[in-house]
C-alpha positions in Angstrom: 90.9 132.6 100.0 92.0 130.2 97.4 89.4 129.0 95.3 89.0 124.4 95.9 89.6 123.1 92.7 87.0 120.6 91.9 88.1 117.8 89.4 86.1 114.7 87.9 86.3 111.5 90.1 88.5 110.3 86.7 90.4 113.4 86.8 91.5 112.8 90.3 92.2 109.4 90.1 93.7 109.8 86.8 95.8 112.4 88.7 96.3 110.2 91.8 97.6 107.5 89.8 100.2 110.0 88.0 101.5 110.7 91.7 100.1 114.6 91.1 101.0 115.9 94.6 98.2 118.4 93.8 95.5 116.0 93.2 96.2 114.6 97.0 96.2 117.9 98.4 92.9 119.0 96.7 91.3 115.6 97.9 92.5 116.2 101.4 91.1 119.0 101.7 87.6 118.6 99.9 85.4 117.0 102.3 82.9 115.8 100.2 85.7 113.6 98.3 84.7 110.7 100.6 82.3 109.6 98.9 84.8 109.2 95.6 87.5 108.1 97.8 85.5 105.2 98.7 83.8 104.4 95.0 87.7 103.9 94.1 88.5 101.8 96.7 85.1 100.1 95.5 86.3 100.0 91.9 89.6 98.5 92.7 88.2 95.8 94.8 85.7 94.8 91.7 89.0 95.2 89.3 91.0 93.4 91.5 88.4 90.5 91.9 87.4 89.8 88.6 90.9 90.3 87.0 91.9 87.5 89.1 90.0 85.5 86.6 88.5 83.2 89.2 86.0 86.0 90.6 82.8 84.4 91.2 80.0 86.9 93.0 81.1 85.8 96.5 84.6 86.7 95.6 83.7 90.4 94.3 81.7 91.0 97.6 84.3 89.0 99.5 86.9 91.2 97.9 84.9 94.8 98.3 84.1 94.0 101.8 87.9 93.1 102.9 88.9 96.3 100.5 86.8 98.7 102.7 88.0 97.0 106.0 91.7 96.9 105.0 91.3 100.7 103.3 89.4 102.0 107.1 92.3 99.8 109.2 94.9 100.9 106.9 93.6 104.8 107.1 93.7 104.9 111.1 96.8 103.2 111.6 98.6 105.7 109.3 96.6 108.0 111.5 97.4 107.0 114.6 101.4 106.5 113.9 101.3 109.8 111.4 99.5 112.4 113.3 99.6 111.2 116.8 103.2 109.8 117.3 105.6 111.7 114.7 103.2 114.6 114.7 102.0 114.4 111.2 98.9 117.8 111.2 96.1 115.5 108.8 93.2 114.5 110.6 91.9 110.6 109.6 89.0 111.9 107.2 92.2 113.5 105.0 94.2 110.2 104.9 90.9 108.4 104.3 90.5 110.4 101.4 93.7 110.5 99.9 94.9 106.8 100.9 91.6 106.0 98.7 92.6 107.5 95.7 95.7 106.2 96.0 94.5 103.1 95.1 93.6 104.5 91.9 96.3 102.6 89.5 94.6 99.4 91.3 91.8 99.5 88.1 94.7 98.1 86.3 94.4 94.9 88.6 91.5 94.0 86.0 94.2 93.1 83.3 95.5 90.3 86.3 93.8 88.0 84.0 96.5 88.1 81.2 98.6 84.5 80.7 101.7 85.2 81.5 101.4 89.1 82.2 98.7 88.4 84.5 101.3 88.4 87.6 103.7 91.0 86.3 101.0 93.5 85.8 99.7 92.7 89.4 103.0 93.0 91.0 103.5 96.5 88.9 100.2 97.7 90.3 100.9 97.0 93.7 104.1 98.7 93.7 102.5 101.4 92.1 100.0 101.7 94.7 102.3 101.6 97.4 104.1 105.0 95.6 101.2 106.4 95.6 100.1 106.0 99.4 103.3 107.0 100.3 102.3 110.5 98.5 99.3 110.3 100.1 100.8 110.1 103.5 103.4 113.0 103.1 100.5 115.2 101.8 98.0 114.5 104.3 100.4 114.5 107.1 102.4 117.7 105.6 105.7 115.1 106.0 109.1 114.8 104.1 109.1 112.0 101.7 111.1 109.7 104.7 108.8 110.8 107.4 105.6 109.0 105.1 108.0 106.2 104.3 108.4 105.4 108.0 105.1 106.0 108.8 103.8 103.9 105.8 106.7 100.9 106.6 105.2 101.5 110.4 101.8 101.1 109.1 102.2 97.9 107.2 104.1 96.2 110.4 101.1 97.1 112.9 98.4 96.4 109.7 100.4 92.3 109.3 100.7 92.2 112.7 96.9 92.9 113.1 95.4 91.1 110.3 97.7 87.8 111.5 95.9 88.3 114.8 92.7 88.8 113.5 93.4 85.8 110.9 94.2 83.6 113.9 91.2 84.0 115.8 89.0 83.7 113.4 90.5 79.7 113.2 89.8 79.4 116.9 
């Protein structure tokens, strides 16, 4: 049996950010990567907040708390769609992990602050990110490139659709 290949949490994300295919499959299958998968979703909340450059302490915990909801929501609905209906093999401990570090190029959100970059940077980032949880998904779920882009377009319908709901009620 193969040896697991245990990189640095910066290694991996560094890796993760560079769209390593590798990197995803060693983090879907180390177990005890949840714990880094969830400091980087961490990180990329603080980045995110404070690079918004109006980030007071309720915003950082407003921001890491919607972070970890979104990153769970996010992780099961790929689940659910992936595994379950197209019949993706990851189980939703794998596409927690590797959704997580997927978010790795979101560290860059801290440079948001930047007049007149601020937005361009934020946009690249989030584009970026969205590459890199479509890797994510076709590692995890052992999919074709178009099978994780219809699962991660699928995804992002049900995760609006949900978060509008949620939104909604929580005016009522």
């Amino acid at each position: 049996m193969e040896q697991l290949r245990r990189r640095s949490l910066s290694d991996r994300m560094i890796g993760a950010s560079l769209l390593r295919p590798e990197v995803y499959e060693e983090v879907e299958a180390d177990s005890g990567a949840m714990s880094q998968a969830a400091l980087v979703v961490g990180l990329v909340a603080i980045a995110n907040a404070v690079g918004n450059a109006r980030a007071g302490l309720g915003m950082v915990i407003g921001a890491i708390i919607a972070a970890y909801f979104g990153w769970l929501l996010w992780s099961a609905i790929t689940y659910l769609i992936g595994a379950k209906i197209l019949g993706g093999t990851a189980t939703w401990g794998e596409l927690l992990r590797t959704i997580g570090f997927a978010q790795s190029p979101g560290v860059l959100y801290l440079l948001g602050f930047i007049p007149l970059l601020g937005g361009l940077i934020r946009f690249v980032v989030a584009v970026w990110i969205l590459v890199a949880v479509i890797i994510a998904i076709r590692q995890a779920l052992d999919f074709s490139t178009g099978r994780a882009l219809l699962t991660a377009l699928l995804g992002f319908v049900v995760y609006v659709i949900l978060g509008a709901i949620m939104l909604g009620l929580s005016r009522v």
